[in-house]
N, C-alpha and C positions, 0 to 999 in steps of 0.2 A: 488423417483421411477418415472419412464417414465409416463407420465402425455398420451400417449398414445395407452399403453398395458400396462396391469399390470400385475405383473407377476404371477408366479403361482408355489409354495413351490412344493410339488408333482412331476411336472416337471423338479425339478433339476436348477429352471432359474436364473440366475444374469448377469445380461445385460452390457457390459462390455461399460463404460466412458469414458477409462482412453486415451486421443486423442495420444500421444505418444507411445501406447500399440497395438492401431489401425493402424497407420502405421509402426510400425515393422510389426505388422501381415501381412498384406497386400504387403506391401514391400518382406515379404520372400517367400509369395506363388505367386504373379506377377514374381518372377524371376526363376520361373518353365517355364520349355519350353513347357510344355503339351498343345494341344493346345482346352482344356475343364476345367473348374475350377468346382468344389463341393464343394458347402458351406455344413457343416451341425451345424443345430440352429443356424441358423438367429436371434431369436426374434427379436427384434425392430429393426433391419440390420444396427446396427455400425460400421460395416464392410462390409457391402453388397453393398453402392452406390462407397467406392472407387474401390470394385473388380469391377464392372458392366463398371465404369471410361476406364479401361482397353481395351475394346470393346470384349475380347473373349467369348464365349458361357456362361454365370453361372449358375448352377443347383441349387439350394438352396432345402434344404433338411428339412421341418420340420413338427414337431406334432400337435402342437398350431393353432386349427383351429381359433385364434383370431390375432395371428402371422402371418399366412398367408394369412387372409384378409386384415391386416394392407400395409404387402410387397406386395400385390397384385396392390391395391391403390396408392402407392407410386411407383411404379416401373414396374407397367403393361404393361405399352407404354411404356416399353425399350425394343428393338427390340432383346439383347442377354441375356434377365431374364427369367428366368425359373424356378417353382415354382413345390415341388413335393410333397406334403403332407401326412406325414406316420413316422415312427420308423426308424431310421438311419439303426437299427440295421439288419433288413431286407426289406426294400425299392427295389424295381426293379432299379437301377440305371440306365443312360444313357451311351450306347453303344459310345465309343471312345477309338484311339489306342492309347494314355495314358491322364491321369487327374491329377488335381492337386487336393487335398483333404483340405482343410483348415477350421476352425470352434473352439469356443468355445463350448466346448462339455459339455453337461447336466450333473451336478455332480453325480448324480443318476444310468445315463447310459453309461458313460465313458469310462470303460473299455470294455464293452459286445460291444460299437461301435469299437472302438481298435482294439478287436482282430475280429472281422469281416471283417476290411482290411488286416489285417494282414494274415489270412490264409486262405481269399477265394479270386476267380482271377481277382482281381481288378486292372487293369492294373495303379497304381497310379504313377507316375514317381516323388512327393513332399509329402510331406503333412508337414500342420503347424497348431498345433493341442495344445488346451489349456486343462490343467488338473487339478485338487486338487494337492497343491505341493504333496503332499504324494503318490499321484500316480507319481506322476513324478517322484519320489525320487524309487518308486517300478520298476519302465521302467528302468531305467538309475544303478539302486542296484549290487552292484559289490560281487560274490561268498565270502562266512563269515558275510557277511552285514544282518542284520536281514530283511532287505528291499527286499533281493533278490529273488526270486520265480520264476515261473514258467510265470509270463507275462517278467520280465525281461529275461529270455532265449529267450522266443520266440520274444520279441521287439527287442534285439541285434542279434539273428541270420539271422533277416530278415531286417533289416534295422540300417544305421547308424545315431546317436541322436547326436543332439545337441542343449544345454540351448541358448535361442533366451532371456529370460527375465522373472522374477519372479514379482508377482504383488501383495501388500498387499488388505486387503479385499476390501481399498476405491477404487480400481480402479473400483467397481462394482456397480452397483445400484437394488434391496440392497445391502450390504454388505453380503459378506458370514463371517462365521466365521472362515476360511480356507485361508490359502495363496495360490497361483497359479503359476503355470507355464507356460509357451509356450516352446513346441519343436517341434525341424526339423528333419522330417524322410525322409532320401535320402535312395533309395532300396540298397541292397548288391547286388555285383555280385556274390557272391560265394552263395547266400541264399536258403537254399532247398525249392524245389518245394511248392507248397500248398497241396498237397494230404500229403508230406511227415512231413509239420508243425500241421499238423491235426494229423500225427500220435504220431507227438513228445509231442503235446500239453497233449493228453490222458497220455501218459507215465509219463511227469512232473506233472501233478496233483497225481498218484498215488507214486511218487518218494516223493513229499511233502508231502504228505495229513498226514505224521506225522511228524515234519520237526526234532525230536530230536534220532528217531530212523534210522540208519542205512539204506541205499537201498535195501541189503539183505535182511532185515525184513519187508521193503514196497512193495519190490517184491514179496516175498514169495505168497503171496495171487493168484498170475497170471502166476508164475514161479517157473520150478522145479530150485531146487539146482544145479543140472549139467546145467541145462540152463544160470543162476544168474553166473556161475563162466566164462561158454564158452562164456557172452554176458563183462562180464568185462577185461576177459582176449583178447579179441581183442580192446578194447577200452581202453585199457590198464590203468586200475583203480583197485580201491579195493574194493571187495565187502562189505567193513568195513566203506569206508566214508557216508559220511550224503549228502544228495540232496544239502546242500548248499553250499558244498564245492565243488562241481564239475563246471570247467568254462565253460561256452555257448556252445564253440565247440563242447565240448564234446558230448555233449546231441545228436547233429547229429549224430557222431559216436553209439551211445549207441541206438540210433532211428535207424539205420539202421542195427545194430546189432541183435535186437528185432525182425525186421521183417524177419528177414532169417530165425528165429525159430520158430515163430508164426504167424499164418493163419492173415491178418489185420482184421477181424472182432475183434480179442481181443485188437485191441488198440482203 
């Protein structure tokens, strides 16, 4: 354990060792042309002095008011360090015409940071983002896959992934009992809006929330019948398949479908 911050169970932390792991990371999000870097969870900044290396702006993003005394100390007199203390999840971030997103993200809080870039207007043009392999395996989960959900739709409609490197527990201090991954999220150009992934996100959680019944049947609750039939027969589906055999695309289709019959307060 880092002999100077100790970590803190609650917070999700395991401090990442592994020197080889460090510069992939670092390496994938330096070759983001953005020209603002966002760390989020720093702790003990194992990756923080080679981003700062760099020279562009870095925002470093964390909770750990022992975390951020620590990088403060270390890296205060560097003239492009920048230190914002708070919840990734709703943090005021800094104003730039795009950012590179990079971080070992807190097991705890993962996904709820995730999908915070993901459907609100963060102009991020990179991001290289570390996760429990199991959410990685749920981001990346291909329709039939028991893995697949409603963050996998919205991770693949909005940007495109790619495995950077999987890391067993030791690369961490302590150990999690979890294995890791690191991916690379390059934006889509075809990606809908964020008012409109907001809408789709609502719809996929109600298309899941039983994942062995029918969409018809998940629908029913929000949707007439002649609605369920006029929103699949332009999305050209069944109202018979199940949430997780419908591919990514689809889901825009069927997200725009919805909202030509319904006010958007119901989504």
């Amino acid at each position: 354990m880092s002999k100077l911050l100790r970590h803190k169970k609650q917070l999700g932390q395991h401090f990442l060792v592994n020197e080889g792991a460090v510069r992939t990371i670092c390496g994938a999000a330096l070759a983001s042309k953005a020209p603002l870097i966002v760390e989020i969870g720093p702790g003990d900044g194992a990756i923080t002095g080679p981003l700062l290396n760099d020279g562009r702006p870095l925002w470093v993003v964390e909770l750990d008011i022992d975390a951020c005394q620590l990088l403060s100390q270390r890296y205060g007199g560097v003239t492009n360090f920048n230190i914002l203390r708070g919840d990734a999840v709703s943090v005021e971030l800094p104003e730039a015409a795009s950012v590179c997103v990079v971080g070992n993200l807190p097991y705890n809080a993962a996904t709820a940071i995730l999908t915070r870039f993901l459907i609100e207007p963060v102009p991020w043009e990179r991001m290289v983002l570390m996760f429990q392999l199991e959410v990685g395996q749920k981001l990346k989960g291909c329709p039939g896959e028991k893995s697949y959900g409603p963050l996998s739709v919205l991770a693949q409609t909005t940007a495109n992934l790619k495995t950077l490197i999987k890391l067993g527990p030791n690369s961490f201090d302590p150990p999690p009992k979890v294995d890791s991954i690191v991916l690379l999220f390059e934006p889509r150009h075809d990606s809908p809006d964020t008012a409109e992934r907001k809408s789709m996100l609502s719809i996929l959680h109600r298309s899941f929330a039983h994942r062995r019944k029918t969409i018809a049947n998940n629908w029913s609750s929000f949707l007439s019948l002649q609605q369920i039939d006029s929103i699949c027969g332009a999305a050209g589906i069944s109202a018979l398949l199940r949430a997780e055999a419908i591919p990514p695309a689809k889901w825009i289709e069927i997200t725009r479908a919805v909202k030509l019959l319904k006010p958007p307060d119901c989504l």
